[in-house]
C-alpha positions in Angstrom: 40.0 112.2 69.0 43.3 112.4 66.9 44.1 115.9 65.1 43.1 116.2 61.7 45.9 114.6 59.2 46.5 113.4 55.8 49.5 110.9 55.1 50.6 111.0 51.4 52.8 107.8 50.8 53.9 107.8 47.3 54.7 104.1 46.3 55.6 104.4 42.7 56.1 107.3 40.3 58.1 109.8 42.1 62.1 109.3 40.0 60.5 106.9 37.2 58.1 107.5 34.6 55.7 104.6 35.3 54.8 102.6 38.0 52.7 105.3 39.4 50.7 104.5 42.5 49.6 106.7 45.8 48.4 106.2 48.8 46.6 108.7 50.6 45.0 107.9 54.4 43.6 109.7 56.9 43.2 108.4 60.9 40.0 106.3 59.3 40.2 106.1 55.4 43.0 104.6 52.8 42.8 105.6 49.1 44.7 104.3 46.3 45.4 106.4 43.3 46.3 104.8 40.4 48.1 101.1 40.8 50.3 100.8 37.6 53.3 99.2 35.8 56.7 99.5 34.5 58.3 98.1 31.9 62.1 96.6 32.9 65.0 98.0 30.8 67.9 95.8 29.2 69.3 95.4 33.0 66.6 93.4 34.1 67.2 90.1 31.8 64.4 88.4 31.1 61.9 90.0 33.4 58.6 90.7 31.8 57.0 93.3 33.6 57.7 95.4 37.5 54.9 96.6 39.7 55.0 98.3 43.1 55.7 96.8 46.3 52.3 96.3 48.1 53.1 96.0 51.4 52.0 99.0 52.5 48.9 98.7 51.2 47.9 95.2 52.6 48.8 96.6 56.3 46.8 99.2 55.7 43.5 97.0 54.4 41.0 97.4 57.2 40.9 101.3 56.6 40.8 101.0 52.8 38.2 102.1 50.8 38.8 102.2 47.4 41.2 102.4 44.3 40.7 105.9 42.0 41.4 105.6 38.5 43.2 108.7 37.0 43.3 106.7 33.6 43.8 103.7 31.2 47.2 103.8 30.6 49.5 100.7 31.7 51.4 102.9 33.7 48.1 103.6 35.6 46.2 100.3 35.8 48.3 97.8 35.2 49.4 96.0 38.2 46.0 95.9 39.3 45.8 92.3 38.5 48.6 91.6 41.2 46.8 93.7 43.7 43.2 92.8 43.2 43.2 89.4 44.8 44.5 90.5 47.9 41.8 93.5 49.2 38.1 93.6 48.5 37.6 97.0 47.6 35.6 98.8 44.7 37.8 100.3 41.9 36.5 103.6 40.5 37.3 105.4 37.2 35.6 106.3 33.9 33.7 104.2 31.6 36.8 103.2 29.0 38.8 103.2 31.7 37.7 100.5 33.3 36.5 98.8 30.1 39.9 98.5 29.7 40.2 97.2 33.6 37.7 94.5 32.5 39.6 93.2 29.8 43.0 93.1 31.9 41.2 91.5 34.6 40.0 88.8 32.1 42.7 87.8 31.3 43.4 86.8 34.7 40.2 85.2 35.5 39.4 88.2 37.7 36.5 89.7 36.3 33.6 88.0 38.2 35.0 89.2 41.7 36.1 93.0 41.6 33.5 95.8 41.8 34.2 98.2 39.0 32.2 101.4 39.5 32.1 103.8 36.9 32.4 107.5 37.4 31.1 110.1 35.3 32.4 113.8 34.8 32.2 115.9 37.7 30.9 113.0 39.7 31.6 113.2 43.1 32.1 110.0 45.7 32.3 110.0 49.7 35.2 107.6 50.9 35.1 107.4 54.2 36.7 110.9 55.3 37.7 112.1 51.8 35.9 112.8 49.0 37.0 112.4 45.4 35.5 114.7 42.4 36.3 113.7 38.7 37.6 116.7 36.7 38.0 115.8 32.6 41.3 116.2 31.7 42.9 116.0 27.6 45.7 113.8 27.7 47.0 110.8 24.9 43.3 108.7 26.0 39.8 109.4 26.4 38.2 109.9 29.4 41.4 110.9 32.0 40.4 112.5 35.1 42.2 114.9 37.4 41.2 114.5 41.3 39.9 117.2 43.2 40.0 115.4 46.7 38.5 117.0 50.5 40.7 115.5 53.3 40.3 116.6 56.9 43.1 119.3 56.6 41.9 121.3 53.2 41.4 120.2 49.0 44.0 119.0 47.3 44.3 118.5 43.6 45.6 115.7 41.4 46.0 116.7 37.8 46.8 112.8 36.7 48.5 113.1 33.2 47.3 115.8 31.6 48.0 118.2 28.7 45.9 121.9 28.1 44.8 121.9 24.6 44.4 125.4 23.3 42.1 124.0 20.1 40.4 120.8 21.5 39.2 118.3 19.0 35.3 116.8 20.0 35.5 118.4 23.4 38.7 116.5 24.9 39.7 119.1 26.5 41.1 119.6 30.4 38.4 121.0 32.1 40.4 124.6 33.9 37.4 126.4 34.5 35.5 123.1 37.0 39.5 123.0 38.9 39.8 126.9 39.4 36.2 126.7 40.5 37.6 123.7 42.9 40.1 125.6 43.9 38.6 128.8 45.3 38.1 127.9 49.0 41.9 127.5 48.5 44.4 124.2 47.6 46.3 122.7 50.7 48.3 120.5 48.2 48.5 120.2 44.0 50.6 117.1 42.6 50.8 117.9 39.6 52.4 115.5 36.8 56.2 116.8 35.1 57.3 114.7 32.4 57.2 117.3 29.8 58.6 120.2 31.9 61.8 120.6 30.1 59.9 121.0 27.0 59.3 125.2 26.9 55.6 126.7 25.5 53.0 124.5 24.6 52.3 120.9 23.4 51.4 120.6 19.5 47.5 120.3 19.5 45.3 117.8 17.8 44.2 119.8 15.3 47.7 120.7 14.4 48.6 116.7 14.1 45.7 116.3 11.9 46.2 119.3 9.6 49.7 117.6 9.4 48.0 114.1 8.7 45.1 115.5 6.1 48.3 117.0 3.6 50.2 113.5 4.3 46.9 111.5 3.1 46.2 113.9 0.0 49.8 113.4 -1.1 49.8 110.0 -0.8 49.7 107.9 -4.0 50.1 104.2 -2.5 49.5 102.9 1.1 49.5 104.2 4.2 50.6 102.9 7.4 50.0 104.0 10.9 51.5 102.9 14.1 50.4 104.5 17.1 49.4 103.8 20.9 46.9 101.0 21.0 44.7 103.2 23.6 45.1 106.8 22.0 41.1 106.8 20.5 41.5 110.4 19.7 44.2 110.1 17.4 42.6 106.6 16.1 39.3 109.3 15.3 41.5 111.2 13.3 42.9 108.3 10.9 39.0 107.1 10.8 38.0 110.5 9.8 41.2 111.8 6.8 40.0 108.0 5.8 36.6 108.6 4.8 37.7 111.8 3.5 40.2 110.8 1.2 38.1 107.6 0.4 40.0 104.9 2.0 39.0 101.8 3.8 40.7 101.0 6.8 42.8 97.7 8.1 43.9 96.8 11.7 46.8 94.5 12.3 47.1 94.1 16.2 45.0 92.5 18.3 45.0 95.3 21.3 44.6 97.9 18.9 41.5 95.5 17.4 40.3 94.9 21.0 40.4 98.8 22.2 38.7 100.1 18.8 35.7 97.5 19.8 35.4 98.9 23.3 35.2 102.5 21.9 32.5 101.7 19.5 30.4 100.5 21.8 30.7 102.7 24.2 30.3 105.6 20.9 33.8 106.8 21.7 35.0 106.2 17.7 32.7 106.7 15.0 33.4 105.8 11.6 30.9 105.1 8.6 29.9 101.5 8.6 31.9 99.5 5.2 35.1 102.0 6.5 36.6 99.5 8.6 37.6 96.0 6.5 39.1 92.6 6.9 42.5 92.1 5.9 41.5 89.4 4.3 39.5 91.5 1.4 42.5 94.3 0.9 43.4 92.5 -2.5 39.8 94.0 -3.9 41.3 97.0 -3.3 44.0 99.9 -5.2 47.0 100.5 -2.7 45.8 104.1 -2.7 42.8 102.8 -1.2 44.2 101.5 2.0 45.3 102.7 5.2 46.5 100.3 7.9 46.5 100.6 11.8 49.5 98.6 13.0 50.9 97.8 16.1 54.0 98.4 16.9 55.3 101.9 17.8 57.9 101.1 19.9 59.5 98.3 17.9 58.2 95.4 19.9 59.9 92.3 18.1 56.4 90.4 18.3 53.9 93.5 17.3 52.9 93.6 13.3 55.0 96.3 12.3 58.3 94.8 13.3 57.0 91.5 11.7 56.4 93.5 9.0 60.0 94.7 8.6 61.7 91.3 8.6 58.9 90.1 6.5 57.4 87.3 9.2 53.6 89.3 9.0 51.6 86.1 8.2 49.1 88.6 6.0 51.2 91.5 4.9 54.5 92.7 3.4 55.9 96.4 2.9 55.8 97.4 -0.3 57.9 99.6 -2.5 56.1 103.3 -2.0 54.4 102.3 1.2 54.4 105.7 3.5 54.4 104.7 7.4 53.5 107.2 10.1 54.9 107.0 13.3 51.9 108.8 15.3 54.0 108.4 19.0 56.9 109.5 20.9 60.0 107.2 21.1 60.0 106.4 24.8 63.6 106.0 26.5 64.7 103.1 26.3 63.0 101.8 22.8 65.3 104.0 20.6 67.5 101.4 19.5 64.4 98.5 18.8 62.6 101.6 16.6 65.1 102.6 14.7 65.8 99.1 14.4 62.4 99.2 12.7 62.9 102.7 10.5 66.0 101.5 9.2 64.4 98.0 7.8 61.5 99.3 6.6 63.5 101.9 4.4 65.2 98.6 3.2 62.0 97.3 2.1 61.0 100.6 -0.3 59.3 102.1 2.3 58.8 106.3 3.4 58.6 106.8 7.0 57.6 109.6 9.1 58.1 109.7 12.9 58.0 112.7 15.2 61.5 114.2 14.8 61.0 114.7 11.3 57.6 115.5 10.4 54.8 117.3 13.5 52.7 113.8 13.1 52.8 113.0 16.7 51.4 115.4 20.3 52.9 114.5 22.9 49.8 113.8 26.4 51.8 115.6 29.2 51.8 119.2 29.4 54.8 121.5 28.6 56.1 123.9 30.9 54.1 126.9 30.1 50.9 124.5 30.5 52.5 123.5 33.8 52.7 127.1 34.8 48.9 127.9 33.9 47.8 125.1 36.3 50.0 126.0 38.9 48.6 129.6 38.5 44.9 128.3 38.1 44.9 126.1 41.6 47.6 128.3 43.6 48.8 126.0 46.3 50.1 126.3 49.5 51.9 123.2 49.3 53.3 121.8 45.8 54.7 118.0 45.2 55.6 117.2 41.6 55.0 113.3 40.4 55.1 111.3 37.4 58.7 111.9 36.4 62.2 111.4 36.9 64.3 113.1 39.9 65.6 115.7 37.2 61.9 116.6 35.7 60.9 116.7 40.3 63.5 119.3 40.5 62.9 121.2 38.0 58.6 121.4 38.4 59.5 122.4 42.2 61.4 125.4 40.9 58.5 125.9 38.7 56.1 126.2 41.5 58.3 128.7 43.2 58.4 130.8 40.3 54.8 131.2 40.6 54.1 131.6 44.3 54.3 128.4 46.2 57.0 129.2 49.2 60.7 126.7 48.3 60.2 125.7 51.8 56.5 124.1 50.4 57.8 122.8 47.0 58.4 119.8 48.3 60.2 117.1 46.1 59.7 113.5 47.6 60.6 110.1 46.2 58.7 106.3 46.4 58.1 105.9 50.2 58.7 109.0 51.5 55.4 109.1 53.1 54.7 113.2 54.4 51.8 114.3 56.8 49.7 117.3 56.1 48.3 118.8 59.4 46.5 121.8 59.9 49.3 123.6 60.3 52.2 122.2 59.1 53.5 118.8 58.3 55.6 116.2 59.4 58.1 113.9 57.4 57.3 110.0 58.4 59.8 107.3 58.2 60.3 105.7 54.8 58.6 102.6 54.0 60.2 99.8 51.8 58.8 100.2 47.8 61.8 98.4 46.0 59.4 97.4 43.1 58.3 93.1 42.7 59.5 91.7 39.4 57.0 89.8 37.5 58.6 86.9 35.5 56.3 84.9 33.9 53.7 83.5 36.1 56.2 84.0 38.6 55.5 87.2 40.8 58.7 88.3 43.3 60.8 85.3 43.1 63.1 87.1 40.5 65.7 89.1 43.1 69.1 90.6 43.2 71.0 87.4 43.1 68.8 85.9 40.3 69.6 89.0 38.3 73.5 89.0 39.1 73.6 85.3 38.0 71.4 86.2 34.5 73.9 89.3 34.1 76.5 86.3 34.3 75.0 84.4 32.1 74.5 87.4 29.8 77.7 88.6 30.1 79.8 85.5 29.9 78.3 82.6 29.2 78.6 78.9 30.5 80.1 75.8 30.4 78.9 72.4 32.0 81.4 69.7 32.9 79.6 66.1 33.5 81.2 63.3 34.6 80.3 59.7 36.1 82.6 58.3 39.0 82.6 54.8 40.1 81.7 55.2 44.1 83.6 52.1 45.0 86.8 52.5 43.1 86.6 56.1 42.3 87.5 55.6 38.8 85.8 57.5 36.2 82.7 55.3 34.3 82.2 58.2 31.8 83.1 61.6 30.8 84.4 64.4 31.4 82.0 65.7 28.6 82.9 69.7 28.6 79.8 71.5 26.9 79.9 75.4 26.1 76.5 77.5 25.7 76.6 81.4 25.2 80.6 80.7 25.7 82.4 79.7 22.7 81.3 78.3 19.2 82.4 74.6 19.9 83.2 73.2 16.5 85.7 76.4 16.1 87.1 76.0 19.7 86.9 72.0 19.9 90.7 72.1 21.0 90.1 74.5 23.8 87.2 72.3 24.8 89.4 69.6 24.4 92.5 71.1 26.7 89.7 71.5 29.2 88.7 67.9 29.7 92.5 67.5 30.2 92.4 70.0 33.3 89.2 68.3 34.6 91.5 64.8 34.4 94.4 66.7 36.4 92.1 67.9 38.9 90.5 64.3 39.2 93.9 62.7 39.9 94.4 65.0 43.2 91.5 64.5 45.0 91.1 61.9 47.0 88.1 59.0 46.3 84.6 60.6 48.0 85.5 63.9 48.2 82.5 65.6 45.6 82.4 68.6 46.8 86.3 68.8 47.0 86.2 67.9 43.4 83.3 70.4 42.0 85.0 73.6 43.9 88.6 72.4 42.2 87.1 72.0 38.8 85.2 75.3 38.6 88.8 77.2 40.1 90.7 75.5 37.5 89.0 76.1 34.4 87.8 79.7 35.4 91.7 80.6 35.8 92.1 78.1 32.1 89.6 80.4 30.4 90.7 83.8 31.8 94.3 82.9 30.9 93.6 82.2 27.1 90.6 83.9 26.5 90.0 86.6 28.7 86.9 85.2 30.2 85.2 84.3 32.6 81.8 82.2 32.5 79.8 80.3 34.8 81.1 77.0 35.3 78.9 74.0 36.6 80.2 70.9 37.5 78.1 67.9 37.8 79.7 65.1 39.0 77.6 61.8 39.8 78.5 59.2 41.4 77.2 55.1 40.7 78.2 52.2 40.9 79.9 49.5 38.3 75.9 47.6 38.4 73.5 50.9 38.5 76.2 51.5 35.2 75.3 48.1 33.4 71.7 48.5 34.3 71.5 51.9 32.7 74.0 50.2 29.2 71.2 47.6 29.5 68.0 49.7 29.3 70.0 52.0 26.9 70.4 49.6 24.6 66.8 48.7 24.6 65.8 51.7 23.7 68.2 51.9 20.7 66.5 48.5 19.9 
């Protein structure tokens, strides 16, 4: 019989903000924590969505047991779709968190074959070796859970995203007192998430943000908008509350934030006065003072309604002059420039706008550092890995932890497939395993690579220009062409001479080649009008030559059947 062991194998979320996913396995069991998604930056052209690699997760299915929820949020849950139809295992996590599972697995036809199992607070399930308890935690959704896990070699504690409210609203609150309790026996290992510890003291609280809100609703004398995370239900509780009170009706423009407000009603999550919530279609019987909208939108998507709303494309609504908009979320990296984008046109429009660097209308769901601290103090670990965050915010939780006990030799700060054994005394460093994260293009899953990108970066960059010609195969003469055609290159009407002295260089090139040599010809075409364009203009695009070659019959036939058509 093997020693006792626990191999931690961190396959997303260790130097990103997203993509989080864990793997923890014993000599018999394999958990997953958490299987989410990233969205690509301006680099990746075109890509739609990246989730982890899964490799090491498929070689490791006969031993798996399950996939543990932490929470909701698309960084959590959403590659799930891509995983699920590989492993037949049950997926566990609270009731809106898998509600919103359900509807992401819908939309994938998925629904009808993966066992979703809910878990209630303080619930505790036996997977294989390991068993996972569910500790309530506040964060930016309802119904996040931190892990307490036992493993062969001791407890161990994931805190998931969370935040420590000092003045919970309706009991969302992160639950100290069940983790210190937890914890007594003594933590082998706490990862613990960090994306907030450069922010010093305490996150704003809930009841701050809606103090903030009430004044912003009494002051109010037309309509206001709010934009705000489709899944944050606590703040959505808020608007539905300073609604009724100051006598407004509510409209949603969104469909996820229309989809998620269902799922919390019924599962009693949101509760609003019935006649609060309207259709857009009957705002005209009301006064603008009346009105508040929910919008999507908060980080300047180009399709959501509030960027429609700015260029004026909303098929239902328009901004009007003394319209006050209320930016209840953080700017993530990365959206600045699409937001502001947003702030500026809507001030365009007549518009007020609020966001969170001017007005305390928005609480961030990851702990600041002294909340940090007071976990770190409440669990005590003898062994500290910091996740969810970016190699600077890994660092600088690790000297955290040491500031409060945890040894520098045990403040360990590991990336994406660094897997790391926990024995019963000691541990051991494993080799790496590959977790370069699979692009998701369209319906197309991993078939967007490195040389895909390069060549859209091209593209991108420089643009490209097509050169078609016909060639006679038995005389070698050219039937038609060369037709030089620009796209993402030049403006062709204003550069028609350029174009022009570029079918010239293709004729040059044409009269030194010998008869049947295509590929000759191609290779010579794209050299010489690469070295024309860098010479004049100072480019260099992608150039494709398409040469094809007939004979003087197949070129009748196709006159012939052309000019049918015309007829």
């Amino acid at each position: 019989m093997s020693d006792p062991q626990l191999t931690v194998c961190p396959l997303g979320g260790l130097g990103e903000i997203g993509l989080n996913c864990m793997m923890l396995s014993t000599a018999e069991t394999a958990v997953v924590v958490d299987c989410g998604l990233i969205f690509p930056d301006d680099a990746l052209f075109g890509v739609d969505i990246a989730i982890p690699r899964f490799d090491h997760i498929l070689t490791m299915k006969d031993t798996l047991k399950g996939i543990v929820l932490t929470h909701g949020h698309e960084d959590h849950i959403g590659a799930l779709p891509w995983l699920l139809p590989y492993i037949d295992v049950p997926v566990y996590g609270s009731k809106f968190t898998l509600g919103l599972v359900e509807n992401k697995l819908r939309e994938h036809n998925l629904e009808d074959y993966v066992d979703l199992r809910v878990v209630n607070p303080h619930d505790r399930i036996q997977l294989g070796d390991m068993a996972f308890n569910f500790f309530p935690v506040c964060h930016s959704i309802i119904e996040g859970y931190a892990l307490g896990i036992e493993t062969p070699v001791g407890r161990v504690i994931h805190t998931g995203d969370f935040k420590i409210d000092r003045n919970p609203l309706d009991g969302h609150a992160t639950d100290l007192e069940a983790i210190s309790k937890f914890s007594e026996p003594g933590v082998t290992l706490l990862f613990s998430d960090s994306t907030n510890v450069e922010q010093d003291g305490y996150a704003l609280t809930e009841n701050e943000i809606k103090n903030t809100m009430r004044d912003l609703f009494i002051e109010a004398e037309g309509r206001i908008l709010v934009t705000l995370f489709s899944s944050h239900i606590q703040r959505m509780q808020e608007i539905f509350d300073l609604a009724v009170e100051s006598k407004r009706k509510v409209g949603v423009s969104g469909k996820s934030l229309a989809r998620n407000i269902e799922l919390a009603r019924d599962l009693g999550k949101l509760r609003f006065p019935g006649g609060t919530l309207i259709d857009l279609e009957d705002l005209p019987d009301y006064r603008d003072d009346e009105i508040v909208l929910l919008v999507t939108g908060s980080q300047g998507e180009s399709l959501a309604s509030l960027s429609r709303l700015s260029t004026g494309d909303h098929r239902q609504l328009s901004i009007k002059e003394g319209d006050l908009v209320l930016m209840s979320s953080r700017f993530i990296p990365g959206n600045t420039k699409a937001i502001t984008r947003v702030i500026n046109r809507l001030y365009k429009l007549g518009a007020e706008v609020l966001y969170e660097k001017v007005q305390g209308i928005h609480a961030s769901g990851h702990a600041h550092r002294e909340e940090l601290r007071t976990m770190l103090e409440t669990v005590r670990p003898k062994y500290f890995i910091p996740v969810h965050g970016e190699y600077r915010h890994l660092i600088k939780h690790s000297r955290l932890a040491v500031e409060t006990g945890v040894a520098p030799e045990r403040s360990l700060v590991i990336e994406d497939g660094e897997p790391v054994t926990f024995l019963l005394h000691g541990i051991r460093f494993e080799e790496n395993v590959p977790v370069q994260c699979t692009l998701v293009d369209g319906k197309g899953v991993g078939d967007v690579g490195q040389t895909v990108l390069k060549e859209r970066q091209l593209l991108a960059g420089e643009g490209l220009v097509i050169v078609a010609l016909v060639v006679d195969v038995n005389t070698g003469e050219i039937l038609r062409g060369p037709e030089v055609t620009s796209k993402g290159f030049v403006f062709e009407q204003q550069y028609s001479h350029l174009l022009e002295d570029a079918k010239c260089i293709v004729l040059d090139v044409f009269e030194n080649i010998p008869p049947g040599h295509t590929n000759k010809l191609k290779e010579r075409i794209r050299s010489a009008l690469r070295r024309f364009f860098r010479k004049v203009l100072g480019r260099d695009p992608v150039v494709i030559p398409l040469v094809i070659s007939i004979t003087g019959d197949e070129e009748k036939d196709i006159d012939a059947k052309c000019d049918k058509c015309v007829l």
